[in-house]
C-alpha positions in Angstrom: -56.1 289.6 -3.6 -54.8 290.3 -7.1 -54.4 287.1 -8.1 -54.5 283.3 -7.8 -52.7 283.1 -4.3 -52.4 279.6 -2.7 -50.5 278.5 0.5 -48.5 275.6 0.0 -47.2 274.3 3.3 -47.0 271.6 5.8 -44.9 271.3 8.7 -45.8 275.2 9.6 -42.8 277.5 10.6 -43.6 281.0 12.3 -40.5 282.6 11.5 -40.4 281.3 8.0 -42.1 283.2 5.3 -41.8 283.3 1.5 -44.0 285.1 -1.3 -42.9 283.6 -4.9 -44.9 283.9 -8.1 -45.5 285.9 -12.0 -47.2 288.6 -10.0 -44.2 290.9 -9.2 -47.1 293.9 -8.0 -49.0 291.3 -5.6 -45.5 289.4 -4.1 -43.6 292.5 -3.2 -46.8 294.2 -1.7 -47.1 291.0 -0.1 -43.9 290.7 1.5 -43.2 294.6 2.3 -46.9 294.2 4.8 -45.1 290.6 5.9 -41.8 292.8 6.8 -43.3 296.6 8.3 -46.1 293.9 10.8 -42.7 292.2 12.0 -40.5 295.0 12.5 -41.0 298.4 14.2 -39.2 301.4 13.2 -37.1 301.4 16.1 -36.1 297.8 15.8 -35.6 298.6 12.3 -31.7 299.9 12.3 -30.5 296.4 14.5 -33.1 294.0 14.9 -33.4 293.3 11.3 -31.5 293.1 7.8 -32.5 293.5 4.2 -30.5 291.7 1.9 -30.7 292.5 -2.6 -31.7 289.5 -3.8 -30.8 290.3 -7.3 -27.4 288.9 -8.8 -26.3 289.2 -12.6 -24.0 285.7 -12.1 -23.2 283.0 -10.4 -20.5 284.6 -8.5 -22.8 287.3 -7.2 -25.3 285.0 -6.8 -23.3 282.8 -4.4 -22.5 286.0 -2.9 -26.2 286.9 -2.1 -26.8 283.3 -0.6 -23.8 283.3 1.4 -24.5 286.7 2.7 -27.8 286.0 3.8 -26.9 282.5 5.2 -24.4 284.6 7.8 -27.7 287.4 8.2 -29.4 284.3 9.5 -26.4 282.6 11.7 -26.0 286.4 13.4 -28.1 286.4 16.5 -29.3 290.0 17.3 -26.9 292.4 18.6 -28.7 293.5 21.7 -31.6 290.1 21.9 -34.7 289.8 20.8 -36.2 288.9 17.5 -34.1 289.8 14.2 -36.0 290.1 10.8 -33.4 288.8 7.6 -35.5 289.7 4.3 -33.9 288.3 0.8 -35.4 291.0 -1.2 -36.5 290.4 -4.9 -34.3 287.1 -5.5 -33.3 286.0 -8.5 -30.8 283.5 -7.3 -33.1 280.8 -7.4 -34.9 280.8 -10.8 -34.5 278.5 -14.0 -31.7 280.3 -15.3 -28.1 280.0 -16.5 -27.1 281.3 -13.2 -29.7 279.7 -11.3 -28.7 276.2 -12.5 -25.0 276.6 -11.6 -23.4 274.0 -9.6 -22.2 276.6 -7.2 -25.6 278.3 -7.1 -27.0 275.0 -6.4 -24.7 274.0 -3.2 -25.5 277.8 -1.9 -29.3 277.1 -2.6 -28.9 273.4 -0.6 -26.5 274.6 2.3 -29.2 277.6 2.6 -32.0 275.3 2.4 -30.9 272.9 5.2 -30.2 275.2 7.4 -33.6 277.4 7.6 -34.9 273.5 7.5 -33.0 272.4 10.9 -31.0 274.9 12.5 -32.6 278.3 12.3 -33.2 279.8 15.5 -36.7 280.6 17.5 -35.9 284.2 17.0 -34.4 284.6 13.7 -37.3 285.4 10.9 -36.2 284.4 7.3 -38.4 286.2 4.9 -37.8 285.4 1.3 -39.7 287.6 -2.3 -38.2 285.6 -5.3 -40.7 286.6 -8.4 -38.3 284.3 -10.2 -38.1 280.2 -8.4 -37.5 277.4 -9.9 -40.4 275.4 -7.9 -39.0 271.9 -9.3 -36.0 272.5 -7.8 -35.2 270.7 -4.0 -34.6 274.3 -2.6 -38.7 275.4 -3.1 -39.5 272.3 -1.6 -38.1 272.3 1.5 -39.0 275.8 1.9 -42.8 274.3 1.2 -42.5 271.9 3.5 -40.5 274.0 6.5 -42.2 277.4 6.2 -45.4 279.4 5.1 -45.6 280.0 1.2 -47.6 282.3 -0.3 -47.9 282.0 -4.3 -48.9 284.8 -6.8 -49.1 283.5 -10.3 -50.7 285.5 -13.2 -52.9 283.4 -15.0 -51.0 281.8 -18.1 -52.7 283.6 -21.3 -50.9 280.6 -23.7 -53.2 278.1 -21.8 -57.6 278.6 -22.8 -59.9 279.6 -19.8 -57.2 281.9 -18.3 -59.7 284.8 -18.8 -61.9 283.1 -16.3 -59.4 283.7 -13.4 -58.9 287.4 -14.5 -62.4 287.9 -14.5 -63.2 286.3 -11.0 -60.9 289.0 -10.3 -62.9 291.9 -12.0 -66.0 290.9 -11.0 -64.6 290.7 -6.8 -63.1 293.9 -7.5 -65.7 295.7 -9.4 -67.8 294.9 -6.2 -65.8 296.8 -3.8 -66.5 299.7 -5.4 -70.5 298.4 -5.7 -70.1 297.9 -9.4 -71.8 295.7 -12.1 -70.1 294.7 -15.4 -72.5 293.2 -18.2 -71.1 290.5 -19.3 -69.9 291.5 -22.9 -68.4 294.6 -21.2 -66.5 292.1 -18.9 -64.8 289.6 -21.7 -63.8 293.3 -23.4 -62.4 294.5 -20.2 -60.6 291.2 -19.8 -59.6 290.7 -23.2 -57.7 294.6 -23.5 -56.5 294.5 -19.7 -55.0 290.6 -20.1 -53.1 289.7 -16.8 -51.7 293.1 -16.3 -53.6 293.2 -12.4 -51.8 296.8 -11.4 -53.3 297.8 -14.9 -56.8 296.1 -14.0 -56.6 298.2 -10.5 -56.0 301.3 -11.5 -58.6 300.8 -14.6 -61.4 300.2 -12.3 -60.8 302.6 -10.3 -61.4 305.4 -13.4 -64.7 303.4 -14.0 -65.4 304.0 -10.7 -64.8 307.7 -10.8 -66.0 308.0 -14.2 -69.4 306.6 -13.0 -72.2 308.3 -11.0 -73.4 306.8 -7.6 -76.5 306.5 -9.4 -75.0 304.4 -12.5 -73.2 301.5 -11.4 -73.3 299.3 -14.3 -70.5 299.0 -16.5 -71.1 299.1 -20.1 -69.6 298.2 -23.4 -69.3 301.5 -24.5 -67.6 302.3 -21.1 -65.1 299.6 -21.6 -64.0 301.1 -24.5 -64.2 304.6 -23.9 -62.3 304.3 -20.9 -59.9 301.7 -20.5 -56.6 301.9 -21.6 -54.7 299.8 -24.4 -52.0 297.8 -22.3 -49.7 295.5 -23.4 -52.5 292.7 -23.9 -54.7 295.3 -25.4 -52.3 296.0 -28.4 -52.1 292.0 -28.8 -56.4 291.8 -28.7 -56.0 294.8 -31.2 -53.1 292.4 -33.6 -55.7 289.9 -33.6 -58.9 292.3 -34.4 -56.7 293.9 -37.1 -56.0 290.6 -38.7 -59.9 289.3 -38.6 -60.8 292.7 -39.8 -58.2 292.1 -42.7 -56.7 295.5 -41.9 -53.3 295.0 -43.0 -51.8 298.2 -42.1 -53.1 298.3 -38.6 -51.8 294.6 -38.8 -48.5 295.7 -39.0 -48.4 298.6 -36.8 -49.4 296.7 -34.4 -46.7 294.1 -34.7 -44.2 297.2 -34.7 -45.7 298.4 -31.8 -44.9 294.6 -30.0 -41.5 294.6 -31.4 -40.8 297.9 -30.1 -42.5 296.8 -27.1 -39.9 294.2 -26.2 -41.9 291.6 -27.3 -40.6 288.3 -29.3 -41.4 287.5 -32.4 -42.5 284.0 -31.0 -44.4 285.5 -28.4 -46.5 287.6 -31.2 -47.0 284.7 -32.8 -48.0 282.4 -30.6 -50.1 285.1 -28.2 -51.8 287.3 -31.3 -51.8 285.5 -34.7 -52.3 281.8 -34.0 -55.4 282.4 -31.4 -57.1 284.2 -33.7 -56.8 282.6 -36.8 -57.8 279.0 -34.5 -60.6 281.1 -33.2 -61.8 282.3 -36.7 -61.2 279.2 -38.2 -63.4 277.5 -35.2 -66.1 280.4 -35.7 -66.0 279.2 -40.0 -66.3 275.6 -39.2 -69.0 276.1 -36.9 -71.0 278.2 -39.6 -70.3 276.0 -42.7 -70.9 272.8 -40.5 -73.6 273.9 -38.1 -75.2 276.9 -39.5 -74.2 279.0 -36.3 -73.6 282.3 -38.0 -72.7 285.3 -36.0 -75.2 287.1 -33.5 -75.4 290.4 -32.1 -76.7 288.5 -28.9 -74.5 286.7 -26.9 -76.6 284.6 -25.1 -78.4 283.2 -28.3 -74.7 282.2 -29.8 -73.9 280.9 -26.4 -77.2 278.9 -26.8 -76.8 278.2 -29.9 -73.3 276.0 -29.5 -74.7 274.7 -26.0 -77.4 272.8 -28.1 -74.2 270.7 -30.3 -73.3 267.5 -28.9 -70.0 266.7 -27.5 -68.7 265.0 -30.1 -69.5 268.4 -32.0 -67.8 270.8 -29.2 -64.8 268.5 -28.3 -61.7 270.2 -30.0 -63.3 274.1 -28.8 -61.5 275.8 -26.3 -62.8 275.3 -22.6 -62.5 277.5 -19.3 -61.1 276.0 -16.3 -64.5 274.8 -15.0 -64.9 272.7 -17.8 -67.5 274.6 -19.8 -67.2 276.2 -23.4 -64.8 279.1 -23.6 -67.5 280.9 -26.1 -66.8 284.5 -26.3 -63.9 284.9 -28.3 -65.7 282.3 -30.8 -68.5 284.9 -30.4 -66.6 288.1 -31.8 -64.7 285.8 -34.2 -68.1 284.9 -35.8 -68.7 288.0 -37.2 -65.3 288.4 -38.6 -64.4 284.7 -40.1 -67.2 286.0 -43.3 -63.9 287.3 -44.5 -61.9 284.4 -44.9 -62.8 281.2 -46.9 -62.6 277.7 -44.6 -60.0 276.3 -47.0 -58.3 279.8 -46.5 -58.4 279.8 -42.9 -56.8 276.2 -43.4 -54.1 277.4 -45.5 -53.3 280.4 -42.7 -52.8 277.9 -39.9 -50.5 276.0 -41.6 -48.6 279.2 -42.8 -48.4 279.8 -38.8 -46.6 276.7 -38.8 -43.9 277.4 -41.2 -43.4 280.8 -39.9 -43.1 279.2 -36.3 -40.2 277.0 -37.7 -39.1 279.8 -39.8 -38.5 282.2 -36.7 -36.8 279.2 -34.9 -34.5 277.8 -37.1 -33.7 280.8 -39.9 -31.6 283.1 -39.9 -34.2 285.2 -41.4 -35.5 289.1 -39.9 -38.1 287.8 -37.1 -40.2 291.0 -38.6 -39.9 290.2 -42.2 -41.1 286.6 -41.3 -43.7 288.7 -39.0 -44.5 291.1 -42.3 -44.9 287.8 -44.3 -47.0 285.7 -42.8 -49.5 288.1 -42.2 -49.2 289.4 -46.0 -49.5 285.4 -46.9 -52.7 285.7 -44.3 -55.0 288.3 -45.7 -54.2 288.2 -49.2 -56.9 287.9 -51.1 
C-alpha cells in the first residue's frame, strides 16, 4: 500500500464501502478493485450503476446526491445484488459548495438512509478524494460501513519524511533492493509525497540496476530520479542555502508556473530552510557541531546534547531527532551569519503578512524576500 491506509469502522456493513483520502492514485485504485471483485461483466449493464461524483455547485451537487439516493432506493431490475458507485465525489468536501445548506440536507437525507434503510442487496460504494471528515455525513458512514483512508503524509508538519520512507524502504524490498541511508533522505526529499512518482521511480532503479547490485546509492539517487514537484521545492531551498540567487528565482518561476501559491512557496521552500539553516548555525556557534561528511557522526554528535539542548529541533513521528535535513543544512549555514539568519526569519514573517494582506505582486514579494535573504 501506497500510503498511510487506516480502517475506521465500527458497526461493520458488507454492502457499505468507502475509500476517502489526499491519495487520489491509491483511492481510486482502491475503489476500481472494490467495484470489478463485486460486479462481473455480465451483471455489469443492470446489476449495477456508476454515478460522477463531481459537481461544479450546489445545484449540481444536490443533483449528484439525489441521483444516487434514487440508484440506491431502485431494487435491481431482474433480482439479485446491484452495485451503486459514487465515483470521484466532490459533493462532500470543505468547500463553498460543500457547506451549502442544501448540500448539507442531501448529505444528511443520504446519510440516514445507507445508515437504516439500505437493502441486504444494494452495495453503496463511495471514492470522495475530497470529505469533509468533521462533518456528521463521514461519521455515520464510519460508523455504518467499511472505510478505507489514504492520506499523503502532510509535508507542512516535521517527520512526514518518515512515513514516505517506510514506504520506500517496503517498496524497495519487493524488488530485493537496499537504499543507504543518505541515498534514502535524497530519494525522499526530491520524490516528496508524490507515491505514483515514488512507484514509477523505483521501478527505473530497479531496471537501472544489475541483479548483482542491489544497493541503491547516492549517486544513483541523483542520477536517476526525476525532479517532481517536491524536487523543484528541495531544489528552491538548496538554491537559497547555496546563495544562488538566480537559480533561486527560477525556481520560484518554475512553482509559479507550476500552479503553486505564493504562500505555499513560502511556507513549503523558504521558511524550512532558512529554520533548518538557522538550527544547523546555532548548533555550530553554540555547540561546536560543525558540518560532517559522515552522517552517522553528526547524528551522534547531536544525540550526545541534552534535552534541554535538542527541545525546539524538529522531531519524526516516533519521537526521535528529525537530523538529516539539519545534516545537509550544516554544510551550507557557513554562508550566512547567525544574526543574519535571524534577520531572514523575520523577513519571512513580513513577507507572509505582505502576501496576505497587500495588494502587492505575490512574485515581486517572492523576488524580494529572497533578494532581502542572500544579500550580502
Amino acid at each position: 500500500m501506497v500510503t498511510k491506509k487506516k480502517s475506521a469502522q465500527s458497526k461493520s456493513s458488507s454492502n457499505i464501502h468507502a475509500y476517502v483520502g489526499t491519495d487520489e492514485a491509491s483511492l481510486k485504485e482502491a475503489a476500481l478493485k472494490c467495484f470489478n471483485s463485486l460486479v462481473s461483466e455480465e451483471d455489469a449493464e443492470f446489476g449495477a450503476e456508476v454515478i460522477d461524483g463531481v459537481a461544479e455547485n450546489a445545484e449540481s451537487a444536490v443533483k449528484v446526491i439525489t441521483q444516487t439516493l434514487g440508484a440506491l432506493q431502485t431494487l435491481p431490475f431482474f433480482g439479485g445484488q446491484k452495485v451503486v458507485w459514487l465515483k470521484n465525489a466532490n459533493v462532500f468536501a470543505d468547500t463553498q459548495t460543500g457547506k451549502s445548506t442544501s448540500v448539507i440536507d442531501a448529505s444528511e437525507a443520504l446519510a440516514q438512509f445507507i445508515s437504516n434503510d439500505l437493502p441486504n442487496d444494494i452495495i453503496f460504494i463511495l471514492s470522495a478524494p475530497s470529505i469533509d471528515k468533521r462533518r456528521s455525513f463521514y461519521k455515520k458512514l464510519v460508523k455504518s460501513g467499511n472505510v478505507e483512508v489514504f492520506d499523503k503524509p502532510d509535508m507542512s508538519r516535521d517527520g512526514w519524511q518518515d512515513q514516505v520512507k517506510s514506504h520506500v524502504r517496503k517498496l524497495a524490498n519487493t524488488k530485493d533492493l537496499k537504499f543507504e541511508e543518505d541515498a534514502l533522505e535524497h530519494f525522499v526529499m526530491l520524490s516528496g509525497t508524490d507515491f505514483a512518482q515514488i512507484n514509477n521511480e523505483i521501478e527505473k532503479i530497479d531496471l537501472f540496476l544489475s541483479r548483482d547490485e542491489r544497493v541503491v546509492t547516492l549517486n544513483h539517487v541523483l542520477n536517476q530520479v526525476a525532479l517532481t514537484r517536491s524536487g523543484v521545492v528541495f531544489e528552491l531551498g538548496n538554491s537559497i542555502a547555496k546563495k544562488d540567487l538566480s537559480s533561486a528565482l527560477r525556481n520560484i518561476d518554475h512553482l509559479l508556473y507550476q500552479g503553486e501559491s505564493a504562500i505555499g512557496i513560502l511556507l513549503a521552500a523558504i521558511v524550512p530552510t532558512i529554520r533548518r539553516l538557522l538550527i544547523a548555525k546555532h548548533l555550530a556557534v553554540k555547540h561546536g557541531i560543525q558540518a560532517s561528511r559522515n552522517y552517522r557522526s553528526y547524528e551522534s554528535s547531536l544525540s550526545r546534547l541534552g534535552e534541554e539542548e535538542t527541545s525546539h529541533l524538529p522531531r519524526k513521528k516516533d519521537g526521535g531527532l528529525s537530523v538529516y535535513p539539519i545534516f545537509l543544512a550544516a554544510s551550507e549555514c557557513r554562508n550566512f551569519s547567525l544574526s543574519k539568519l535571524q534577520e531572514s526569519l523575520s523577513e519571512c514573517l513580513r513577507a507572509n503578512r505582505a502576501l496576505v494582506t497587500s495588494a502587492l505582486d505575490h512574485r515581486v514579494i517572492l523576488e524580494r524576500l529572497v533578494i532581502r535573504v542572500l544579500a550580502t
